[in-house]
C-alpha positions, 0 to 999 in steps of 0.5 A: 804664517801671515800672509803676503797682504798682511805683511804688507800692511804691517810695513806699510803701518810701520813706514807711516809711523816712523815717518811720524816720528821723524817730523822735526823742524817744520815749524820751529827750526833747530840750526847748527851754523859755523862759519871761519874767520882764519884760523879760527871757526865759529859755531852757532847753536839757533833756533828760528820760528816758522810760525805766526804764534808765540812758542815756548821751546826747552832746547838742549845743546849736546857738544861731543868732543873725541880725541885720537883715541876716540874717546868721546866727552860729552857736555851739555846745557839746557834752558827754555826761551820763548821764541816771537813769530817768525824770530830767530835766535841764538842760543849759543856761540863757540869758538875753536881753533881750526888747529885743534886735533879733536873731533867736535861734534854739536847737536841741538835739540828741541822740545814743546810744552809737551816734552815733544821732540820738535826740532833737530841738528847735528854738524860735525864744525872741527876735523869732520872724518865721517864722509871718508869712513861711510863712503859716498854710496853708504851715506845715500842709504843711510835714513835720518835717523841712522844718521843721528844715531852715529854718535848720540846712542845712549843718550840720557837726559833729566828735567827734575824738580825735588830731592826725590825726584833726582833720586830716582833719576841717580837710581835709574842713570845707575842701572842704565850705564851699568846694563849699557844700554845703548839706544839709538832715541833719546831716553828722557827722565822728567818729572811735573809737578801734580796735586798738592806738594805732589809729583809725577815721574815719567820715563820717556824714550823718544816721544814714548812714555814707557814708565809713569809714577807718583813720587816717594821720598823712600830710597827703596821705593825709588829703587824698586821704580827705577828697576820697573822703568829699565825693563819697560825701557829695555822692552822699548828698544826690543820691540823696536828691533824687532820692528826694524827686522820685519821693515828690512825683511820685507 
């Protein structure tokens, strides 16, 4: 059995690695604005730089549209800008009628040269009801990340280059819906080009890579990978339970 200073330097270990982890917006801010002109309200998607240097950032924008049976569609879209000193820029502008009866949800995140998660934000901009169902004392205790997960668990994006390396990603997508997996990171499925004609697939869950590998063109290969990646994804999320049990114990 551990003893009491042991426990309490496991959550104090803990405590400073997620706080690590939550470091977003500090340099380069993603910002979800929204602002009505009658019966209209117009949200825009931005990205402004807190820094003397020239970033490239990937940002990905997340638009959640759920109706009265809450049933929930989800698009999205991609790009990498670079962004001067100190600019700020918009990526993105939508507008939507106030009369609408779907809850809309946006999210923008953010990502450096190293596939880093950056910058964030989420804003419900049409028929917002998540205050009346946490309630004022539930939404004070709730962490940042809890927060965000409200309504991105599962997340699962790509950044393929080749036929295989999409492939892989058709694969792995596949068992990832079939198993529902519903973790609150974001699971990222990236390939970079390496040697030669050459390319290395990488399995990433928040800043974590759990599964890396060169690529094949044979299907059964792929397969065989995709199936390794789940298991390492799936383990991910266990030990991060896990993690989160002993914080709430102690």
């Amino acid at each position: 059995m551990l003893s009491r200073p042991i426990i309490l330097l496991i959550f104090c270990v803990l405590s400073i690695c997620s706080f690590s982890q939550q470091q977003t917006n500090t340099s380069i801010v993603a910002e979800i604005k929204t602002q009505s002109f009658g019966e209209f309200i117009e949200a825009q998607a931005t990205i402004k730089s807190k820094t003397e240097i020239i970033t490239n950032v990937r940002y990905v924008l997340y638009v959640f549209r759920e109706d009265k049976q809450e049933v929930v569609n989800r698009t999205e879209e991609s790009d990498n800008i670079v962004i001067q000193p100190n600019e700020e820029v918009s990526v993105k502008t939508s507008i939507y009628n106030i009369n609408e009866t779907d809850k809309i949800t946006l999210m923008l995140l953010l990502y450096d040269d190293n596939e880093k998660l950056i910058g964030r934000d989420r804003k419900v901009v049409l028929n917002n009801d998540e205050e009346e169902k946490r309630g004022a004392k539930l939404e004070s205790s709730k962490s940042e990340d809890e927060i965000y997960s409200g309504r991105i668990r599962g997340i699962l994006t790509e950044d393929t280059k080749t036929k295989p390396g999409r492939d892989f990603y058709i694969e792995f997508s596949s068992i990832y819906r079939l198993q529902q997996m519903n973790g609150v990171e974001v699971v990222k499925v990236y390939e970079r080009f390496s040697f030669g004609r050459s390319t290395i697939m990488e399995v990433q869950v928040g800043n974590t890579v759990v599964h890396r590998f060169f690529t094949q063109p044979r299907r059964d290969f792929l397969l065989e990978q995709a199936k390794i990646a789940i298991v390492n994804v799936s383990r991910y999320f266990a030990n991060v339970e896990r993690n989160q049990s002993l914080i709430r114990k102690y």
